[in-house]
C-alpha positions, 0 to 999 in steps of 0.5 A: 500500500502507498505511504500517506504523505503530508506535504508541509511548508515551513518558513524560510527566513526570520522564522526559520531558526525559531520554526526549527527550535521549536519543532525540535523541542515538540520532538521532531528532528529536521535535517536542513542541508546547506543548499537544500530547500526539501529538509529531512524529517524524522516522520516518514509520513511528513515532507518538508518544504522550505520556501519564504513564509510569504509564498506558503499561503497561496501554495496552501491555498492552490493545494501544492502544499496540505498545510503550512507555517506562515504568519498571519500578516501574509495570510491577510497580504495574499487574501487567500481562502484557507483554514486556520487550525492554529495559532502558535505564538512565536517569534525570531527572538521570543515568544512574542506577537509582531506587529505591522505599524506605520512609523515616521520619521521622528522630526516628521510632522506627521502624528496620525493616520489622517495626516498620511493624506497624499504621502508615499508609504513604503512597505512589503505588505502593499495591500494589507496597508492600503486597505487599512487606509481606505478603513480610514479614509485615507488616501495615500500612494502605497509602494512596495519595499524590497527590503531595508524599509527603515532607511525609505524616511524622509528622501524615498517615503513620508512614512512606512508600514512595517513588521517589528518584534521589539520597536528596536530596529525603528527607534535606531533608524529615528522612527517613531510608530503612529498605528499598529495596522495589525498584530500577527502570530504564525499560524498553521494553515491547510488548504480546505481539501487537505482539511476534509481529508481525515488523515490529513488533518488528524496527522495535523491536529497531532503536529499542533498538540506537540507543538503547543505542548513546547511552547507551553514547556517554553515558558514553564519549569518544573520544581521539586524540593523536600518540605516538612510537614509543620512547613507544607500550608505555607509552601503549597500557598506560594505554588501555582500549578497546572492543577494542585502541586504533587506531593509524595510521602518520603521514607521519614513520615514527617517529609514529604517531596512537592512538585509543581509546574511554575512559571520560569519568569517568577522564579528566580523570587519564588525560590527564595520565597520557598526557602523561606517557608521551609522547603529544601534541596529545591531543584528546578527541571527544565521542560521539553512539552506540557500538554495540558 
């Protein structure tokens, strides 16, 4: 019998690393050769794609691909008719949403969206930012960058549409944001044929449950410390957990080990909250996936 392929697009680009990281974490192992557009999967039911994460929605859409990586941002660009199956926040430097904004230069006399009347904006999303403006009554000359988008202000465009992470890159280029147009976050897409295909979908549906489990596991650790039982109110109050801490009776009936999922962010204080209130040999796991 013929092997069932899925034939997935991932994005190539700023995405790339994060995209590769992630799957890795979710447990899947992607070999990318040096000039090599077809990478290696560990899934002999999956063939990658590597291709612009601007191209994948129209390829999705013509169904050369079942699904795909892109980011919202270029499903709204292309219009195209797809389904979503899931939101998966990431980015190239963290586990952020970007945002499309228009940005002036920072001496510009321009404040509002209103006073882009008659001005040229320069931008890689053309249609999304015109049909912004068009929402806002606003008449403007919209052209399309090839790239470099910050350094267009004030010789080659009264303004820009752009995608930032951070706002980083724009204040180092003297701009100042005045809109955000849209806020985007890689989604995965398939076209509607490969999406009433039972197989198809549920391979799909399985691919996102591992991957959101690691960008839960992202932002989460796992800690384990020995607590006696006069010090366990105290220490299970300070604990927040997916459901209730774990707690395991040690060969002393007066100890006994907890456990609990946390977020990372917090705790670099909550350790030395715990320790506080009484708990000992803390240990802190890093994790691969929760799935909750």
């Amino acid at each position: 019998m013929k092997l069932k392929r899925l034939k997935l697009g991932l994005p190539a680009g700023s995405l790339q690393e994060s995209t590769m990281e992630m799957f890795r974490k979710a447990g899947y192992n992607i070999t990318v050769g040096e000039r090599s557009y077809y990478p290696y999967i560990d899934d002999e039911e999956i063939e990658c794609v590597l291709i612009r994460a601007q191209e994948i929605p129209k390829y999705v859409e013509e169904q050369v691909l079942d699904a795909g990586i892109t980011g919202k941002d270029w499903i709204v660009e292309t219009g195209v008719q797809v389904e979503e199956i899931a939101e998966l926040v990431f980015a190239k430097r963290g586990l952020r949403p970007v945002r499309l904004v228009l940005a002036v230069p920072r001496d510009s006399e321009i404040n509002t969206v209103a006073d882009l009347e008659g001005k040229r904006i320069a931008t890689e999303l053309v249609e999304t930012t015109r049909r912004y403006l068009e929402s806002k009554g606003v008449t403007a000359s919209v052209i399309f960058s090839w790239g470099a988008t910050e350094v267009k202000p004030p010789l080659l465009a009264d303004a820009i549409a752009e995608l930032t992470e951070t706002g980083r890159s724009l204040k180092a280029n003297n701009l100042r944001e005045i809109e955000t147009i849209l806020v985007s976050t890689p989604r995965v897409i398939m076209n509607r044929a490969s999406a009433s295909d039972p197989w198809k979908r549920k391979k799909v549906e399985h691919m996102v449950i591992l991957l959101k489990g690691a960008l839960l596991a992202e932002q989460k650790v796992m800690l384990k410390m020995n607590v006696h039982r006069d010090n366990l109110e105290r220490v299970v109050a300070l604990l927040p957990a997916l459901r209730k801490p774990t707690i395991s009776t040690l060969s002393d009936d007066n100890w006994v080990a907890v456990e609990s999922v946390v977020d990372e962010k917090r705790v670099r204080r909550l350790v030395c909250e715990l320790k506080e209130a009484g708990a000992e040999g803390i240990v802190e796991f890093p994790l691969n996936k929760i799935i909750p």
